[in-house]
N, C-alpha and C positions, 0 to 999 in steps of 0.2 A: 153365797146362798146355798149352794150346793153342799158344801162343808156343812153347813147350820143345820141341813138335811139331816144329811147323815150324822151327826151329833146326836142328833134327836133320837135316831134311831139306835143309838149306844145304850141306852137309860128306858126307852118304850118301846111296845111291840108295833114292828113300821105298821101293821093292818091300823092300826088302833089311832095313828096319828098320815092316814093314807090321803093323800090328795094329788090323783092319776094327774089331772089336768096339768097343775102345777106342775109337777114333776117334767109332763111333757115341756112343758113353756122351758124350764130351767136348762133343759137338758138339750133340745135344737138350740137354743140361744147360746146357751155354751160351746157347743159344734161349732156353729157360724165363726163366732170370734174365734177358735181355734185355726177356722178355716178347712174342716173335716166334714164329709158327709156322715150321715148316721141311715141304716138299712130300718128298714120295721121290727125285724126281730131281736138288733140291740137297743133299740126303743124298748121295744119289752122288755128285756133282759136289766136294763136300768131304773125301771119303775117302781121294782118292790113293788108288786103288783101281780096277781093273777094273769096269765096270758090272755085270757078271753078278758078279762077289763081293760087292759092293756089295748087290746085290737077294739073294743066299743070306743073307748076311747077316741083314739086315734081317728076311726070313720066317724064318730060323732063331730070331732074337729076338723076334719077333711071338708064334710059336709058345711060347715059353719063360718068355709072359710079361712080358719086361724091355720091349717097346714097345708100343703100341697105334698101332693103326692107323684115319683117320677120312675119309672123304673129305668134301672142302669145298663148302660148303653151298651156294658161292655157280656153282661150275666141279665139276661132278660129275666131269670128266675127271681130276682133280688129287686125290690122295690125302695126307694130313698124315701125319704120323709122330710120336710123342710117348714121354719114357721112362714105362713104368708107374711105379704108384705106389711098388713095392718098390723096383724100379731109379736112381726118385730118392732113395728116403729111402738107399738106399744109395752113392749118388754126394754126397749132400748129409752125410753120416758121414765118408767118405773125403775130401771137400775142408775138411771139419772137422779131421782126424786131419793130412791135411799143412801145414795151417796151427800146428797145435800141434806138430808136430814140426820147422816150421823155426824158429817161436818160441826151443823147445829148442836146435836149432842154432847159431841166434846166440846164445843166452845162454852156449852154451860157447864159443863162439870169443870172446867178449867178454870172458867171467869166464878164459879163455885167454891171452889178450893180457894181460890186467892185473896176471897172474900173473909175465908177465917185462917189463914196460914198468909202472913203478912212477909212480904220477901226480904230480903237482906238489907238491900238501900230504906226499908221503915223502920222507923225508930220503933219499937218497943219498948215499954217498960218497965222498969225492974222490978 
């Protein structure tokens, strides 16, 4: 999904097709299953995004629930960023849901093709 982003952004101007939230959602959940934390400011840095939407952002979701916000134990200066719990179980349904539905997709383009491209074991006629 991430790739598909940035695809996007090959072809149009990122402001023109910008969607902060999302990009949030994409980019902690991607962290997670890496298993890497992510600071505020490569939050930002990732967004294709202005830095001041970047940070409404962020406190808009903080506030909302969808992040939690920690700062690092080890650099008090440095704050982490994380999706909540909802945010994941809901980003973790969603990448469930487009997996089953490209599944589907190929099965019909597949079971599509076979329907006018007859395989080797049908007779054919001359």
């Amino acid at each position: 999904m991430i790739r598909e982003r940035e695809r996007r952004y090959r072809y149009f101007d990122a402001g023109l097709l910008s969607d902060p939230a999302w990009d949030i959602l994409l980019e902690l959940f991607l962290a997670e299953l890496e298993g890497r934390s992510v600071s505020v400011t490569s939050l930002c840095c990732a967004m294709n995004a202005p830095e001041t939407t970047a940070l409404r952002w962020i406190r808009t979701m903080v506030e909302d629930g969808m992040l939690v916000r920690a700062r690092d134990p080890s650099d008090r200066r440095r704050v982490f960023v994380r999706l909540g719990p909802d945010a994941h179980e809901a980003m973790k349904g969603y990448v469930e849901d487009q997996k089953a539905y490209s599944a589907r997709q190929k099965k019909e383009a597949a079971d599509e093709r076979s329907a006018f491209c007859p395989g080797p074991e049908e007779d054919v006629p001359a």
